[in-house]
N, C-alpha and C positions, 0 to 999 in steps of 0.2 A: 267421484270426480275430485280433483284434486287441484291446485291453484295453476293457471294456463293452462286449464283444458284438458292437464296429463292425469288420467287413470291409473289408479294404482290396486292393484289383486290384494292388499291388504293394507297394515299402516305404513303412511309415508318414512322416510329416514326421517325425516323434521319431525314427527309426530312421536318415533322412538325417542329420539335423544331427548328432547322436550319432555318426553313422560320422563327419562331415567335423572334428568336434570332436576326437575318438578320433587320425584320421587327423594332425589337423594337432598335438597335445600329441605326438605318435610322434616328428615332425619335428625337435622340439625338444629331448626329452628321453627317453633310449632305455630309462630304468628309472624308468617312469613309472608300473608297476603295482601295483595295492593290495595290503597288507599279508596281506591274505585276500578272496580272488577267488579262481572256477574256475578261470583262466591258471594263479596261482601255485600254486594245488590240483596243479592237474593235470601242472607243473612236479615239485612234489615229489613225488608219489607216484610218477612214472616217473623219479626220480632214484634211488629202491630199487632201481630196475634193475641200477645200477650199482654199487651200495652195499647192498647188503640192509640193510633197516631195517621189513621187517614188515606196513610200510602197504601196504592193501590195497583201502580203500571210501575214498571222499569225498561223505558222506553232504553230500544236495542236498534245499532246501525250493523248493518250486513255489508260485509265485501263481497262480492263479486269474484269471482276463479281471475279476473286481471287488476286485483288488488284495489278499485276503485269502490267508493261505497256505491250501493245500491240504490239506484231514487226510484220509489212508486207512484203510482198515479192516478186520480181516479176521482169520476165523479157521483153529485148526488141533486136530487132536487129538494130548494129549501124556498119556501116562502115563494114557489111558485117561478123559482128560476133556478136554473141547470147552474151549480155553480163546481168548476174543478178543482181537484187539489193536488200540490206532487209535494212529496216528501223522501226525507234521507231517514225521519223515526218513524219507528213502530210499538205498537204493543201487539204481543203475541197473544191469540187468544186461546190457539189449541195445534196440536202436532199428533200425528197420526204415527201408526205401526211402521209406514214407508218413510218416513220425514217429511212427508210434506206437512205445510203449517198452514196456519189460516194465521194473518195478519193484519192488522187495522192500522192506519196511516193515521199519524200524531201531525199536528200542525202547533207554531206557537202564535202570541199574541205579534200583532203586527206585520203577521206572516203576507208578503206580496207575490208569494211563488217565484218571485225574482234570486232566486241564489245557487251560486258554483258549488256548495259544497255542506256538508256538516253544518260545519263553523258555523258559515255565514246565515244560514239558516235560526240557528240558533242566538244568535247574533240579536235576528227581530225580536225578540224575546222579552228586548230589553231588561232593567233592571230583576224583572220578576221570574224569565224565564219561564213561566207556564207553559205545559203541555196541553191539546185540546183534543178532545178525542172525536174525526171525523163521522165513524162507523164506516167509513167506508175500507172493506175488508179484501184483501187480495190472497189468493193461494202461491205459495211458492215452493218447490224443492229442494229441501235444507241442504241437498245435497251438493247441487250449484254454489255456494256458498264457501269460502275458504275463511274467512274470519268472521266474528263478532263483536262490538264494544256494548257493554252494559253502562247507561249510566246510574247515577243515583237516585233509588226511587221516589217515585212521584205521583202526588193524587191528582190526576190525572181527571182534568173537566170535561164537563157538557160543551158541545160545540156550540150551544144554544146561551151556554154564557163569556163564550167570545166577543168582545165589546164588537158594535156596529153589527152585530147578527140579530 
């Protein structure tokens, strides 16, 4: 599926030019990658490897085939009360042979479930920006899906050490 719903029997035109575009800037220039992209995410986070540095998620926003990000939603009981959560982050935990993935909804600190968008979301975060990791895990079909933003990675917490939890 492809972005508005349209099906395409193989790669889209956008997804040619973009490879020959992609393809031919490689030719010219070998460190041509952005600043913050999944390449460079994914670059550093398995540079821990070699270096321990902690990071461990690289929380990812998913568009939507109508170009909007995607908010998940989902609850869990803690301390004896049902408490919910929606989110625009994720961490990926596993993707299968068909694309479908299993995904865990990231919240940050200060988080009120009150927000339009990313940003704002991100926004609560305040100066620290931590990530918290609900467990709480949703299936979805990468296929639905017309974009991704990777951000930069992050060790990514206990929802049990979210202040006021």
């Amino acid at each position: 599926m492809g972005c508005k719903g349209k099906k395409h029997d193989g790669d889209s035109c956008v997804c040619e030019v973009l490879r020959a575009v992609a393809d031919a800037q490689d030719e010219v220039d070998v460190d041509n990658d952005c600043d913050v992209s999944c390449h460079r995410s994914i670059q550093e986070l398995l540079a821990g490897a070699q270096t321990p540095n902690g990071l461990d998620t690289i929380p990812l926003i998913l568009y939507c085939g109508d170009c909007v990000p995607f908010e998940g939603f989902g609850a869990r009981v803690r301390n004896g009360n049902l408490d919910c959560f929606r989110s625009f982050f994720f961490r990926v935990t596993s993707v299968d042979n068909d694309c479908c993935a299993k995904i865990e909804l990231l919240t940050t600190r200060g988080d009120s479930g009150n927000f339009a968008d990313p940003c704002a979301q991100i926004q609560t975060g305040g100066a620290r920006n931590e990530f918290f990791r609900t467990g709480i895990c949703i299936t979805v079909d990468l296929d639905c899906f017309c974009a991704v933003t990777c951000l930069d990675p992050v060790a990514a917490l206990p929802l049990s050490s979210l202040p006021g939890q």
